[in-house]
VMD Tcl script that draws the C-alpha trace (Angstrom):
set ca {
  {154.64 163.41 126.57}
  {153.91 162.22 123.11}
  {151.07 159.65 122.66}
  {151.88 156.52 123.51}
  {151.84 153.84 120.44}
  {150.35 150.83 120.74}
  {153.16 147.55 120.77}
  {151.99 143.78 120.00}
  {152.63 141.22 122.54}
  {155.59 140.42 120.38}
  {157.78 143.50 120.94}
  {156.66 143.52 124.59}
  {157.72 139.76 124.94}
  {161.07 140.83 122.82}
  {161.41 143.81 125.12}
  {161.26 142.03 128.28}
  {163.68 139.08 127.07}
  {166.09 141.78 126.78}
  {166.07 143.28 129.81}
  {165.92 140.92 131.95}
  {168.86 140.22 130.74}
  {171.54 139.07 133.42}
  {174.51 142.09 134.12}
  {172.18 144.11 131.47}
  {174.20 147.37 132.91}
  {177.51 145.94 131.70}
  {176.35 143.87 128.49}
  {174.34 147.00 126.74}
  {177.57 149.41 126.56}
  {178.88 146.27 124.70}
  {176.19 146.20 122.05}
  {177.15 147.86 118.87}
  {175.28 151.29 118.63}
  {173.60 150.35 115.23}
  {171.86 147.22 117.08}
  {170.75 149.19 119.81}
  {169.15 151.36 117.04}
  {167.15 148.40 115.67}
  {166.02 147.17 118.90}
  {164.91 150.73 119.25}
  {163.28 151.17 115.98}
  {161.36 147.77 116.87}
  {160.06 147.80 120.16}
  {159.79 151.59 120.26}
  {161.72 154.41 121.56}
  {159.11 155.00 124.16}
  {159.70 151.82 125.47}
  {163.31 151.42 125.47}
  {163.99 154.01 127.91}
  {165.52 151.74 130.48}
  {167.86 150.52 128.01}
  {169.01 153.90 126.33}
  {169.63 154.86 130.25}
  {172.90 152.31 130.45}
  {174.23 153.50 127.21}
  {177.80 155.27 126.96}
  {177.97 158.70 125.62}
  {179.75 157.45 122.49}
  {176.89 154.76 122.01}
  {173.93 157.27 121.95}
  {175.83 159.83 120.07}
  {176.00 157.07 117.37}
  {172.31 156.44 117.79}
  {171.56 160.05 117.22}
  {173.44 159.97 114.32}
  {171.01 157.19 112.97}
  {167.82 158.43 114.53}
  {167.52 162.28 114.77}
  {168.53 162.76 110.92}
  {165.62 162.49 108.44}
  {164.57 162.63 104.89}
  {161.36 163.08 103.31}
  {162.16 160.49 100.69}
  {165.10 158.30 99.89}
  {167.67 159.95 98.33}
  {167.79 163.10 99.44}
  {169.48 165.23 101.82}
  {168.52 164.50 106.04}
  {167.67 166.61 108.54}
  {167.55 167.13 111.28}
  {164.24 166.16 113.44}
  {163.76 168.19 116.34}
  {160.61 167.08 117.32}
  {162.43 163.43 117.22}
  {164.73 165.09 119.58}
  {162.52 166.54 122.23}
  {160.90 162.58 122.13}
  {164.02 161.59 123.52}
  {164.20 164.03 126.04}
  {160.98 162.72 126.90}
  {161.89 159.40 127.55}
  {165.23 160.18 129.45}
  {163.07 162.13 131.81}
  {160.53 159.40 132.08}
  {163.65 157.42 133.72}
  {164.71 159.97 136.13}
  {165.46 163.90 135.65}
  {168.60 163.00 136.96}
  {169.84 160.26 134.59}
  {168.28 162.30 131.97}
  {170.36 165.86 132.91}
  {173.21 163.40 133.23}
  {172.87 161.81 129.43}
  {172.28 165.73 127.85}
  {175.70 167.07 129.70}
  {177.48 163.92 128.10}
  {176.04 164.87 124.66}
  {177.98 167.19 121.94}
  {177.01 170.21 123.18}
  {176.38 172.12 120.18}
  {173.85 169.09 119.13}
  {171.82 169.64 122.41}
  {172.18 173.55 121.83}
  {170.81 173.19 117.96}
  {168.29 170.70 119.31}
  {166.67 172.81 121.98}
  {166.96 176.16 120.15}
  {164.22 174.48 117.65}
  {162.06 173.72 120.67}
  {162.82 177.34 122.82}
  {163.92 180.95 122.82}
  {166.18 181.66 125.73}
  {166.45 185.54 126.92}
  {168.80 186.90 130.54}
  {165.91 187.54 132.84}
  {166.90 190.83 133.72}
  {166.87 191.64 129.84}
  {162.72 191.10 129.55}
  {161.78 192.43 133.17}
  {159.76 195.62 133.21}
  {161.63 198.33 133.90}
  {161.59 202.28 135.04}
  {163.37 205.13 133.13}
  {164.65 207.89 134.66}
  {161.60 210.06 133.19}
  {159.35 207.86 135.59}
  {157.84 206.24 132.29}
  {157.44 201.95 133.06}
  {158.72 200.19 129.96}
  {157.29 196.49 129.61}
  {159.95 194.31 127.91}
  {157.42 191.33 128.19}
  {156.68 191.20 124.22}
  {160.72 190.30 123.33}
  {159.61 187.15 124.99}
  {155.73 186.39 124.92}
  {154.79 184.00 127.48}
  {152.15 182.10 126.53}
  {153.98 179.03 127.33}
  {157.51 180.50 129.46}
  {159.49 179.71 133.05}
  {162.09 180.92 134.86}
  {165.22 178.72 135.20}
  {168.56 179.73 137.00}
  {167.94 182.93 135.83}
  {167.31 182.57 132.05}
  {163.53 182.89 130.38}
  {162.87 180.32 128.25}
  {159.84 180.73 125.89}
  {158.74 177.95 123.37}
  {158.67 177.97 119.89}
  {156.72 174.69 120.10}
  {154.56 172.84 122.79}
  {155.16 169.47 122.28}
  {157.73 168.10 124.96}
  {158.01 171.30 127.09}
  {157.72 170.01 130.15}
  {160.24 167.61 129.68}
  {162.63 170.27 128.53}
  {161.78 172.45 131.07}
  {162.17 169.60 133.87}
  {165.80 168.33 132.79}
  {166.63 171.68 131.73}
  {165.96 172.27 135.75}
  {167.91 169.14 136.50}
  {170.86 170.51 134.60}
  {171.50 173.64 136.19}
  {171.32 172.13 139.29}
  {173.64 168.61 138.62}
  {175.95 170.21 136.52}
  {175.77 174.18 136.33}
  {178.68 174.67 133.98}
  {177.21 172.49 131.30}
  {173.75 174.51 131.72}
  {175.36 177.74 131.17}
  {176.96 176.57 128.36}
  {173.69 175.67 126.72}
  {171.67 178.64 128.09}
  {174.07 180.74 126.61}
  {174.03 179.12 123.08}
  {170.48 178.89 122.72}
  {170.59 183.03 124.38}
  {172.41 183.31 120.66}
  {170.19 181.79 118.57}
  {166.84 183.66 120.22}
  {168.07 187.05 118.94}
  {166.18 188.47 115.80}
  {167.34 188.17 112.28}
  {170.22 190.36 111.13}
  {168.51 192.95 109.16}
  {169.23 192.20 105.17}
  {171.17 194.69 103.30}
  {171.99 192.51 100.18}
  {175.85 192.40 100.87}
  {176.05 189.06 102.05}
  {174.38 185.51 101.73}
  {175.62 184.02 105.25}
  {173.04 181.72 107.22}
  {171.08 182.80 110.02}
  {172.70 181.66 113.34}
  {169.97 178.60 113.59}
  {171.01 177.33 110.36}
  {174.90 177.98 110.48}
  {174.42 175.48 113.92}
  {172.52 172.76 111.99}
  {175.04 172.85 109.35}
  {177.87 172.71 111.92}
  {176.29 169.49 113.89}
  {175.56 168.13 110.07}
  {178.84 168.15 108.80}
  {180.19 167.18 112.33}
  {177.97 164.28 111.61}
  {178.83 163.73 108.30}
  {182.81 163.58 109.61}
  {181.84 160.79 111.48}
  {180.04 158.34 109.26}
  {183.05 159.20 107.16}
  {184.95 156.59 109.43}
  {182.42 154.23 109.19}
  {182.06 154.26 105.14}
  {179.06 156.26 104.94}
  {178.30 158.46 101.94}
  {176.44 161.43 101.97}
  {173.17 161.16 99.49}
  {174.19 163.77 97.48}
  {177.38 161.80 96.88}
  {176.03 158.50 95.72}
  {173.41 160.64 93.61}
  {176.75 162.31 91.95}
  {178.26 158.64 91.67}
  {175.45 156.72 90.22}
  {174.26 159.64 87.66}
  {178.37 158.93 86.60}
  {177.85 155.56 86.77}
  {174.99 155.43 84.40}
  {176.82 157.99 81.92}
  {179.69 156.11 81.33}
  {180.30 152.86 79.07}
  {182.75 150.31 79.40}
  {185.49 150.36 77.52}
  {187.22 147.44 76.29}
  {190.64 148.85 74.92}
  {191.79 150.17 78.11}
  {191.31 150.18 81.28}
  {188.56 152.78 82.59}
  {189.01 155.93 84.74}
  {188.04 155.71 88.16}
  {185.06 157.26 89.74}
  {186.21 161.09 91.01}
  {183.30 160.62 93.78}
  {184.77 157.10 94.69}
  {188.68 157.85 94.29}
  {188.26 161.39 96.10}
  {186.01 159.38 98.93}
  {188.68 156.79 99.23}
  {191.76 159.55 99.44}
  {189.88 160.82 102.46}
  {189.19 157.63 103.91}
  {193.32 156.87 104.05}
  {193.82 160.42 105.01}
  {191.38 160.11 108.17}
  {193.18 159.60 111.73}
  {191.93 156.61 113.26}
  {190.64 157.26 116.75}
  {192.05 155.33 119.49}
  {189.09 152.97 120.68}
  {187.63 153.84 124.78}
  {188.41 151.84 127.57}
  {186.17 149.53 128.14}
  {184.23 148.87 131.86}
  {185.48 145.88 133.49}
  {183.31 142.97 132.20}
  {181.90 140.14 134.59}
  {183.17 136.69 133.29}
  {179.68 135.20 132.37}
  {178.73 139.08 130.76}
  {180.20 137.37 127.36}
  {177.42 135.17 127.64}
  {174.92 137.01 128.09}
  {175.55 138.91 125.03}
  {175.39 136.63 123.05}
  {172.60 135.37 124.22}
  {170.66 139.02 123.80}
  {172.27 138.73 120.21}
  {170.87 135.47 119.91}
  {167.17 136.70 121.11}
  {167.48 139.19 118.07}
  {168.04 137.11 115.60}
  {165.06 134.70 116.69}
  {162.88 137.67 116.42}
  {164.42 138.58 113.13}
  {166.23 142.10 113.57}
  {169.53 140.21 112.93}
  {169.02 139.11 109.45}
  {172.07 137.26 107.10}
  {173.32 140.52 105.42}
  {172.87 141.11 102.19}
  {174.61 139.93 99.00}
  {176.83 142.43 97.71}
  {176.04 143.77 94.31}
  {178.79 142.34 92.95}
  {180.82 139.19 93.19}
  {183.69 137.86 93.06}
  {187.82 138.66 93.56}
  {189.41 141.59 95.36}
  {190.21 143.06 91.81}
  {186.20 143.14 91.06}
  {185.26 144.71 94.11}
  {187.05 147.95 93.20}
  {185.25 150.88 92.80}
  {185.59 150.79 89.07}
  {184.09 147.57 89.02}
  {181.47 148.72 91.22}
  {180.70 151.51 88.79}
  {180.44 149.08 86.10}
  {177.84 147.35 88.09}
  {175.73 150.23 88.05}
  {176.51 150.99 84.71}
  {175.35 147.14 83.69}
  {172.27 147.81 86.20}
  {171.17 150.95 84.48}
  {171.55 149.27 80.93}
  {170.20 145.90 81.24}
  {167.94 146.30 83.65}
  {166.35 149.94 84.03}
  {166.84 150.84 80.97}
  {166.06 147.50 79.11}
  {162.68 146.97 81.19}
  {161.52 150.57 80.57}
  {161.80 150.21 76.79}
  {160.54 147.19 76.46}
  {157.69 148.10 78.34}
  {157.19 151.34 75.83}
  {157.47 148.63 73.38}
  {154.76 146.89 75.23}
  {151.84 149.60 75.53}
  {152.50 150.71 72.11}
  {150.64 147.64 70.97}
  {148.70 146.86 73.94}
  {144.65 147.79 73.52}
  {142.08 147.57 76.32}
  {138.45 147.82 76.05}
  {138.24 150.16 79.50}
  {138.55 153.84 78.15}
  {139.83 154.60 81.64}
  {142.52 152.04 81.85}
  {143.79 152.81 78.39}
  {144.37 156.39 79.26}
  {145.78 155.25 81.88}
  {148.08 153.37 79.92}
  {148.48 156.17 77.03}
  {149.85 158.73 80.26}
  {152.19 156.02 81.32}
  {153.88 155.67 77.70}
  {154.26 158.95 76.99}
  {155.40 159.99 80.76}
  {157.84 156.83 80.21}
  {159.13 158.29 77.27}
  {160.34 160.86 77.82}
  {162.01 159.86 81.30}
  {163.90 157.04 79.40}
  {165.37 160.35 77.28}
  {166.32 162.01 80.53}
  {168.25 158.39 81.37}
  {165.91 157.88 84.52}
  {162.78 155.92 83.49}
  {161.99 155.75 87.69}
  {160.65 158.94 87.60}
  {157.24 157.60 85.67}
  {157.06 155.03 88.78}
  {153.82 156.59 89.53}
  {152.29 156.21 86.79}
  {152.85 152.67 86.39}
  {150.09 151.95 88.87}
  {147.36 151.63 85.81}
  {149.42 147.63 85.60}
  {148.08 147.23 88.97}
  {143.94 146.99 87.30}
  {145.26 144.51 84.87}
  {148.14 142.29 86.53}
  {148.87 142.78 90.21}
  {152.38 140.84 90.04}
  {153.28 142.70 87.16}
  {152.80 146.07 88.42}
  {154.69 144.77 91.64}
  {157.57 143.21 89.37}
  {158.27 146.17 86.95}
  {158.16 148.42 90.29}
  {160.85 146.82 91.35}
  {162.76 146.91 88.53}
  {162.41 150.16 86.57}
  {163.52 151.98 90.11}
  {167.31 154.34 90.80}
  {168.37 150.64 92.83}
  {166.73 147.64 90.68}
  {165.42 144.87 92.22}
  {164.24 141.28 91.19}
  {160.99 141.21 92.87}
  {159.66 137.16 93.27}
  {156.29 138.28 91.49}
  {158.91 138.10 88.26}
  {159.43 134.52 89.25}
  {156.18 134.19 89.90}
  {154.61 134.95 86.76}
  {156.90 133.29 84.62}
  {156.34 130.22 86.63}
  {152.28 131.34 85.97}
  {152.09 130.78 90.57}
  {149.22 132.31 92.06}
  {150.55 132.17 95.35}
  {150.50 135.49 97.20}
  {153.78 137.43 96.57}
  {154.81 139.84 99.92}
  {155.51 143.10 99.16}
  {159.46 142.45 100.40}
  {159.62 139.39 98.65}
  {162.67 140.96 96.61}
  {166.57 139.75 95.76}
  {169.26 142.09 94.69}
  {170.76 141.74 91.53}
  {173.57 140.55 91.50}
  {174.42 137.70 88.40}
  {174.10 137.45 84.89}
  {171.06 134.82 85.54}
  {168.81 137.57 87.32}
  {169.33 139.43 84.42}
  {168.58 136.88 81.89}
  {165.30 136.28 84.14}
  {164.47 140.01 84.08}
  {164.58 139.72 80.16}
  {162.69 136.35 79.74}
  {159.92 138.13 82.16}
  {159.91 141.62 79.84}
  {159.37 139.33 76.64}
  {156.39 137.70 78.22}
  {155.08 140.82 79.56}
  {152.22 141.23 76.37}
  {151.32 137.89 76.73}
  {151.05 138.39 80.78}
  {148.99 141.61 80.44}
  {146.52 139.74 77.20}
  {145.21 137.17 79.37}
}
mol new
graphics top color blue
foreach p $ca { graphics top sphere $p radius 0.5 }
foreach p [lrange $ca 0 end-1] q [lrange $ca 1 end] { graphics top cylinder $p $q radius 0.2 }
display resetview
C-alpha cells in the first residue's frame, strides 16, 4: 500500500457528510463523473474507496480519463501514470478483492492490460520451468523471468517490473481468475505480449515497441472520448493560440477561421452521439439527497460559480473567430504590451545592490529576446529578481506576462497603494476592455512602484 497522507479534520468531516449520505448506493451513479473526481482530488483517493466502489463502469472510466493522465507541466502532452494506476488498484482491494476483480473486468480492457504491463511481466508457466533435453543436460529457464519479486497465478508467472502495489495486483489479479476467468485470460494474455523482448532493430522500420503502440491505442481511445465532451488535445490549443497570436485583425473583410477550430468543429458535427445508459431505478426521496450531497460541496467550496468566459457577449461573438481575436487582443495588449513596457522599465531602472541589478540586467536581456520570439512567458523565471524589490509586483506581472494572462488583485492592489495581503489565487480572467485599461494604468506606474 502506498503511504497513507495525512487529511485535516475538514476533508474527514466533508468525507463523512457524504457518505452517510441516505440511498448513497443509488445517488453516487447519479453524480456526474467530473464531481466525483473533485471530491476525489479533495478528500483523497485513499479515502474515497467506499465511494469509487458504487460507481458505474462508465463513471470510473470517465474518472480515469481525468486522473490516470499526467503532465509534467501545463501545456504539454499527458501520460499516462501507472504508478497512479496501481494506487487505485490499491484502494479497490482495500474494499474487497471481490468488488475490486469486479471493477477491473468492467474496465476497457486494453487500459487495464497497458496499466498492468507497466507494473508486471507475464510469462506461460510451462515456458520458464526447468526443463530436461533429450541429451540428459537440465536447462534452467528461470532467468527469462527473474524472481526476485514473482507468483504463480492460474498458471501464468508474473514478475514485476516495479514493487510498489504488488500485492494488490497480485491479490485481485487472484480474484480475477477466479470471479471471472475469461476476463483474466484476456488480460494474462495481453500483458504475455507485451513481456516479450524487443524486436531486434534492423533500421527498416520506425514502428513502436508493443508497450508503446498500447499506450498510444488507450491515448487516442481517450482522446476520442473527450472529443464528445469538447476537450482539446494540448498540442491542439498550442497550434491554435501560436495562430491566434500570429494573426491581426482585419478590418476590410471578414477574417478566416481558425483551421484548428473549424477542423475541431467539422469533427464535432461528424461524431455519432451515443445513446445515453439506462439508468437504475431511483428511490423517490434519492433526488433529494443529491442535491443535498451537491449542496455539501458547494459549502465546502469544490462547487465554485464557473468561470467568466473570455469573451462576452452575442452568439455571433462567441464564434471561434471571435475567440481567436480574443487571444489575438490578449497577446497584444496584454502579454505583449506588459513585457515591453517592462523592458522599457529596467532600461532606466538603477539599484544600488550589485546583485539585484544583475539580476535585473539577466531579466532584460532574457526578456528581449523572448518578446522577438512572440512569447515573453518564457523569461517568467527570471522575473523573480521583482520579488527583492516589490512583492505585489512580481506577483502582478507573473500573472500577466504568462501563455493565459491574468489580472492578478496585487495589480489592484498597488494602484490602490493597499498593503493588505494579496493570496496567491487572488486572480480574474480577462475578459473587458476595463481590465485592460487597468493592466496599462498599472505598467505606467510600474517605475514609480519599483523607486519607492
Amino acid at each position: 500500500m502506498s503511504k497513507p497522507v495525512r487529511r485535516t479534520d475538514d476533508q474527514r468531516a466533508l468525507l463523512d457528510r457524504i457518505l452517510n449520505t441516505p440511498h448513497l448506493a443509488q445517488v453516487v451513479p447519479q453524480l456526474p463523473p467530473e464531481l466525483l473526481h473533485r471530491i476525489i482530488q479533495h478528500c483523497g483517493l485513499e479515502d474515497c474507496g467506499a465511494l469509487v466502489a458504487l460507481t458505474t463502469p462508465e463513471q470510473l472510466a470517465r474518472i480515469f480519463d481525468l486522473d490516470l493522465w499526467r503532465a509534467v507541466r501545463p501545456g504539454v502532452d499527458e501520460r499516462f501514470d501507472a504508478a497512479r494506476f496501481g494506487q487505485w488498484l490499491e484502494v479497490l482491494v482495500e474494499e474487497g478483492a471481490a468488488i475490486a476483480a469486479q471493477k477491473l473486468a468492467e474496465m476497457d480492457v486494453d487500459l487495464v492490460i497497458a496499466g498492468l504491463a507497466r507494473h508486471l511481466r507475464v510469462f506461460d508457466s510451462a515456458a520458464v520451468a526447468p526443463y530436461m533435453t533429450t541429451d540428459g543436460e537440465l536447462i534452467d529457464a528461470s532467468h527469462v523471468a527473474h524472481d526476485d519479486i514473482a507468483c504463480e497465478i492460474g498458471g501464468y508467472r508474473l514478475v514485476a517490473r516495479r514493487a510498489d502495489s504488488w500485492d494488490a495486483i497480485v491479490e485481485v489479479l487472484t480474484a480475477l481468475g477466479t470471479e471471472h476467468p475469461a476476463c483474466f485470460h484476456r488480460v494474462m494474455h495481453g500483458c504475455r505480449r507485451l513481456s516479450n523482448s524487443r524486436p531486434e532493430i534492423d533500421g527498416l522500420d520506425n514502428l513502436l515497441a508493443d508497450g508503446e503502440q498500447v499506450i498510444f491505442d488507450v491515448a487516442f481511445d481517450r482522446e476520442r472520448r473527450r472529443d464528445v465532451q469538447g476537450f482539446v488535445t494540448p498540442a491542439q490549443a498550442r497550434a491554435f493560440l501560436q495562430m491566434s497570436r500570429q494573426r491581426r485583425p482585419r478590418v476590410d473583410s471578414e477574417p478566416a477561421a481558425n483551421p484548428i477550430a473549424r477542423a475541431y468543429l467539422r469533427a464535432a458535427e461528424e461524431m455519432p452521439e451515443t445513446p445515453p445508459a439506462a439508468a437504475e431505478p431511483v428511490p423517490e426521496n434519492a433526488g433529494e439527497a443529491v442535491a443535498a450531497v451537491v449542496e455539501v460541496l458547494r459549502d465546502a467550496g469544490i462547487l465554485d460559480a464557473p468561470p467568466r468566459a473570455l469573451l462576452t457577449g452575442s452568439q455571433e461573438a462567441a464564434s471561434p473567430v471571435a475567440r481567436q481575436v480574443g487571444w489575438t487582443v490578449l497577446h497584444d495588449d496584454v502579454v505583449m504590451y506588459a513585457a515591453e513596457r517592462l523592458i522599457d522599465v529596467l532600461k532606466g531602472f538603477q539599484c544600488h545592490d550589485r546583485d539585484i541589478q544583475a539580476g535585473l540586467n539577466r531579466l532584460r536581456i532574457e526578456l528581449t529576446k523572448s518578446c522577438r520570439a512572440g512569447a515573453p512567458w518564457l523569461a517568467r523565471n527570471a522575473i523573480e529578481v521583482i520579488a527583492s524589490l516589490d512583492l505585489p509586483a512580481w506577483a502582478a506581472l507573473l500573472g500577466l506576462i504568462d501563455e493565459c494572462p491574468v489580472l492578478h488583485a496585487a495589480v489592484r492592489g498597488s494602484l490602490d497603494r493597499q498593503t493588505r495581503a494579496i493570496g496567491a489565487s487572488d486572480f480574474e480572467f480577462i475578459a473587458l476592455n476595463s481590465q485592460i485599461a487597468t493592466v496599462h494604468e498599472f505598467m505606467h506606474s510600474l517605475l514609480d512602484t519599483l523607486s519607492r
